[in-house]
C-alpha positions as CSV (number, residue, x, y, z in Angstrom):
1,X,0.0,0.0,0.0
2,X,1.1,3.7,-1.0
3,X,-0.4,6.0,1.2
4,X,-0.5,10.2,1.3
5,X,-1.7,11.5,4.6
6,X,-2.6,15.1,4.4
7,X,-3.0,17.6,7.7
8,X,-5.6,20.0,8.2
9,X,-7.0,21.7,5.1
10,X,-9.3,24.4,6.9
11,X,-11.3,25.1,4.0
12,X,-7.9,25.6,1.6
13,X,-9.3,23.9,-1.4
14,X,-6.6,25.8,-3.8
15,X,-4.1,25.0,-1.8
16,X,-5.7,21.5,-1.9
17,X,-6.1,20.4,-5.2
18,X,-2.5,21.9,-5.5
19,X,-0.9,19.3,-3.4
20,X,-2.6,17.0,-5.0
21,X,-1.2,17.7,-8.3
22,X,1.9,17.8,-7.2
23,X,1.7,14.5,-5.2
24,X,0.8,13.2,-9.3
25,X,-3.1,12.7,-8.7
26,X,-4.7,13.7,-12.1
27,X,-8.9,13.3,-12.9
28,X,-9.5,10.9,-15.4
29,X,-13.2,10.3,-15.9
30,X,-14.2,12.7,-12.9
31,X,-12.2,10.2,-11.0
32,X,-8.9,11.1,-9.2
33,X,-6.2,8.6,-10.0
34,X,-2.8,8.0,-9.4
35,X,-0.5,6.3,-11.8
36,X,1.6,4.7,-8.9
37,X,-2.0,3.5,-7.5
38,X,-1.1,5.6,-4.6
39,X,-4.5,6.4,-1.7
40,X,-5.4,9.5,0.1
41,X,-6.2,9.9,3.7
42,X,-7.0,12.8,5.5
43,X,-6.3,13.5,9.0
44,X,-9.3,15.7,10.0
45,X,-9.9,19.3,10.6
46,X,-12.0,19.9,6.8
47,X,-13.5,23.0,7.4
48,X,-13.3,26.2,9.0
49,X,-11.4,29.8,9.0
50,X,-10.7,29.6,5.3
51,X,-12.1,30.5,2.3
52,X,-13.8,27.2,0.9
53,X,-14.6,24.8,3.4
54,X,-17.7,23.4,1.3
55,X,-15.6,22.2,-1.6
56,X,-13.0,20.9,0.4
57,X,-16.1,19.0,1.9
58,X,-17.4,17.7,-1.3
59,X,-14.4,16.6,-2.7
60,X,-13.1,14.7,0.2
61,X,-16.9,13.4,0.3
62,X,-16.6,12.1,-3.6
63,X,-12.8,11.1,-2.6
64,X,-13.6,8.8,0.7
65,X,-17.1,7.9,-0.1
66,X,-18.0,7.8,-3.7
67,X,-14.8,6.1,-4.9
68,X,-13.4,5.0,-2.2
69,X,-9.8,5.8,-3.1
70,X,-9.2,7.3,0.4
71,X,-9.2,7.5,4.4
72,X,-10.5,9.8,6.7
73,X,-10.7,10.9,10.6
74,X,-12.5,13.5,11.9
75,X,-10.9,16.5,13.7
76,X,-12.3,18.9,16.6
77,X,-13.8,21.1,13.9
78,X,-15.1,18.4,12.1
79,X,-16.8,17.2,15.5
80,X,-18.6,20.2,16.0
81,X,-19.7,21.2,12.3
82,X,-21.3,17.7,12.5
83,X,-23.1,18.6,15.9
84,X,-24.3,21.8,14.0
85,X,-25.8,20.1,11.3
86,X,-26.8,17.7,13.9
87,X,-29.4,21.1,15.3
88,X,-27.2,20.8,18.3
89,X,-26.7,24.0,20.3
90,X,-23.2,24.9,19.5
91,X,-20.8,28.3,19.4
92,X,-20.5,29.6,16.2
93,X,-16.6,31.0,17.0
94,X,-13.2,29.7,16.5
95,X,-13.6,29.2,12.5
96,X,-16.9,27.7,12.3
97,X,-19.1,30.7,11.9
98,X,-17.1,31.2,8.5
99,X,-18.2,27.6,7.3
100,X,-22.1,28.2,8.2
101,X,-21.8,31.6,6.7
102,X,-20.6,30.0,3.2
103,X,-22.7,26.9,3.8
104,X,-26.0,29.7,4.5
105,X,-25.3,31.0,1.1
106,X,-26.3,28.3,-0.7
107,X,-30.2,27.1,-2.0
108,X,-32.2,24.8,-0.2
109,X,-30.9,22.0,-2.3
110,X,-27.6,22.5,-2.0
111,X,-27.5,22.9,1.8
112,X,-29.0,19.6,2.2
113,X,-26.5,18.5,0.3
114,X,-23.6,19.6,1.4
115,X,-25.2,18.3,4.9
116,X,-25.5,15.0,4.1
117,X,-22.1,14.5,2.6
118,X,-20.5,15.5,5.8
119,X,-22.9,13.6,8.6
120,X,-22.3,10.7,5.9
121,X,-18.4,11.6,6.2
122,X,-18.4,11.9,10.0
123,X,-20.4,8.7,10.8
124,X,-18.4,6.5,8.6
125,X,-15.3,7.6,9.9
126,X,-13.2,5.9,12.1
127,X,-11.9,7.9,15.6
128,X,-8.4,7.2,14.4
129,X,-7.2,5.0,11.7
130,X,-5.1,1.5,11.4
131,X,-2.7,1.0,8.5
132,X,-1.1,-2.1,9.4
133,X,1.0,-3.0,6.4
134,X,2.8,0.5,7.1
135,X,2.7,0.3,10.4
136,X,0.7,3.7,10.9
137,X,-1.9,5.0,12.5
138,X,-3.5,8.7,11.6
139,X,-5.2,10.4,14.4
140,X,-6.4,14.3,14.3
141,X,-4.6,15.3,17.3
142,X,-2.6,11.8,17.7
143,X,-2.6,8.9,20.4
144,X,-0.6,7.6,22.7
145,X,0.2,4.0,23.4
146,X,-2.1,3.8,25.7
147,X,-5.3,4.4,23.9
148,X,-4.3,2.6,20.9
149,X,-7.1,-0.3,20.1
150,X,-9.4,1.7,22.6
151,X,-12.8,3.8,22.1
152,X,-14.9,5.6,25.1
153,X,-15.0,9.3,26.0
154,X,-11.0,9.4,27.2
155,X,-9.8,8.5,24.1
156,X,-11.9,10.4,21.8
157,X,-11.1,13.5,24.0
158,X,-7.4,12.7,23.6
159,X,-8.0,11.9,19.5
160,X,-9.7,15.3,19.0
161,X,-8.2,17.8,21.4
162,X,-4.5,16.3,22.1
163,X,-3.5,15.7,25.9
164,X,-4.8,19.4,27.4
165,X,-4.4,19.8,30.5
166,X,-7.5,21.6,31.3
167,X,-5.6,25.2,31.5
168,X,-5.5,27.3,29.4
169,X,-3.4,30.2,27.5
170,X,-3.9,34.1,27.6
171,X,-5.3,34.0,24.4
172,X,-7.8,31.2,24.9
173,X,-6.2,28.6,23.3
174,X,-6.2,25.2,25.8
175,X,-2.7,24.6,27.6
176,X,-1.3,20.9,26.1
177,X,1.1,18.3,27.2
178,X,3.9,17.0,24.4
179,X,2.7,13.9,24.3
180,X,4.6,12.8,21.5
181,X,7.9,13.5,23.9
182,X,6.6,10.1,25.6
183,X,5.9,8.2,22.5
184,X,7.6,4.9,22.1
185,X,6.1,2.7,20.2
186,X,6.9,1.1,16.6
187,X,4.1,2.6,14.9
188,X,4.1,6.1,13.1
189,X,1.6,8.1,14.1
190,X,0.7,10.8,11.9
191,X,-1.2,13.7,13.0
192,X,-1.9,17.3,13.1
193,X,-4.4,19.6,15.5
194,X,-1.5,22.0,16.5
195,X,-0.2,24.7,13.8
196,X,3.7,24.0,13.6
197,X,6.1,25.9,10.6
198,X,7.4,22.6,9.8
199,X,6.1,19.1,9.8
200,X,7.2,18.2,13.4
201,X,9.2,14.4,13.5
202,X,9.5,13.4,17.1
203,X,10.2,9.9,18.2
204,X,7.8,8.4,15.9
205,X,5.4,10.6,15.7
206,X,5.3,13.4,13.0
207,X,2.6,16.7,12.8
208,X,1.5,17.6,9.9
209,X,-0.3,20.8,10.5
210,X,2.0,23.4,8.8
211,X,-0.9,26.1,9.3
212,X,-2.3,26.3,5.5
213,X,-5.5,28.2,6.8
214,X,-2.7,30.9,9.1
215,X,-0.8,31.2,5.7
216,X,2.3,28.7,6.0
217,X,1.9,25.7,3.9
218,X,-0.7,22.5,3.6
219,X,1.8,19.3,3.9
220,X,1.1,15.5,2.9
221,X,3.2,12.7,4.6
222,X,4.1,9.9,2.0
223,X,4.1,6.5,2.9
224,X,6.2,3.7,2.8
225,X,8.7,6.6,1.8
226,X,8.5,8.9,4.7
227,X,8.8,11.8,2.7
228,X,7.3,15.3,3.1
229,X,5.7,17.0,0.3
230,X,4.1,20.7,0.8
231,X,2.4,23.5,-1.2
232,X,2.6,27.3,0.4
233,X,-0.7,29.2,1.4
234,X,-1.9,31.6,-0.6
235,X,-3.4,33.3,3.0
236,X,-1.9,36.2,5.0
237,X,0.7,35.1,7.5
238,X,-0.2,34.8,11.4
239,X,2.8,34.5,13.4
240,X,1.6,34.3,16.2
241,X,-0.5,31.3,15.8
242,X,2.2,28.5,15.6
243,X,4.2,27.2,18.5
């Protein structure tokens, strides 16, 4: 198996479909296909702060369910966009007002379709993913050792939100634990949650979240290689929200 894992796309759909060209995916019959027969899996975090979140939807929707060619786990963002469509009473801050906003745009039709497409996405998704002839596991905001082959509340806390510590920072942003420091298994895990300039390798663990949406660079982890590839943002640079 040939695998490309890419981080968080918060609603970067140029920057998207640019690493994707560059990774050598090319339509052929309105399908995506790669001449090394190479999959896609997404590591969560769709939607939210940038400027198309409901085509990155759809075509990770026509990617993972219509031809099955690729993986995906849900991020925090993903979680709560799905609660929203869900009717659940949630805060429209922290990216996902921008994503109903665009989604509120649309007709009648088209709202119920772009719904459908992600409840469908959420609840066929695994909370994190096994890849066991690579010997990887994808996970939004990773997993320790610990919670690996394990579901419940803990676990899907951890998956979503990374190892916070309940705390949190001046600007509102929850305190977290390295985890990935304390990592010492034989498996990669690849994962993302936390914006970092460069794709982060740590024992073997490696984020992926190079901050597309905060104007850095959408990245892609290629497997069995363990290669980065990486397209820049075409967003304004935030400095001050990487770590």
């Amino acid at each position: 198996m040939k695998l490309d894992i890419i981080g968080d796309i918060h609603g970067c759909y140029q920057e998207l479909t640019s690493l994707l060209t560059k990774l050598g995916y090319r339509w052929q019959n309105r399908k995506l296909v790669h001449p090394d027969h190479r999959n896609l899996a997404f590591i969560g975090d769709l939607t939210d702060r940038g400027p198309q979140s409901l085509e990155v939807i759809r075509l990770v929707y026509d990617i993972v369910v219509n031809q099955k060619q690729g993986y995906y786990v849900p991020g925090n963002h993903c979680d709560k966009l799905y609660r929203f469509f869900l009717g659940n009473n949630v805060q429209q801050r922290h990216g996902l007002e921008t994503t109903v906003a665009e989604w509120e745009q649309l007709d009648e039709h088209d709202k119920q379709e772009v719904k459908e497409m992600m409840l469908t996405l959420y609840r066929q998704a695994p909370l994190y993913q096994s890849f066991d002839s690579l010997h990887t596991i994808i996970a939004h905001a990773g997993i320790p050792e610990k919670y690996i082959g394990q579901h419940g509340g803990k676990v899907k806390t951890f998956v979503l939100y990374g190892d916070i510590t309940g705390e949190t920072l001046p600007d509102g942003r929850p305190v977290r634990r390295d985890w990935a420091a304390h990592y010492h298994g034989d498996k990669w895990i690849v994962y993302g949650h936390t914006p970092v300039l460069e794709a982060r390798f740590v024992n073997k663990t490696v984020n992926i979240d190079t901050g597309c949406v905060f104007g850095n660079k959408l990245t892609a982890f290629r497997l069995p290689e363990e290669t980065i590839e990486e397209v820049s943002s075409h967003l304004p640079f935030i400095a001050e929200r990487f770590q």
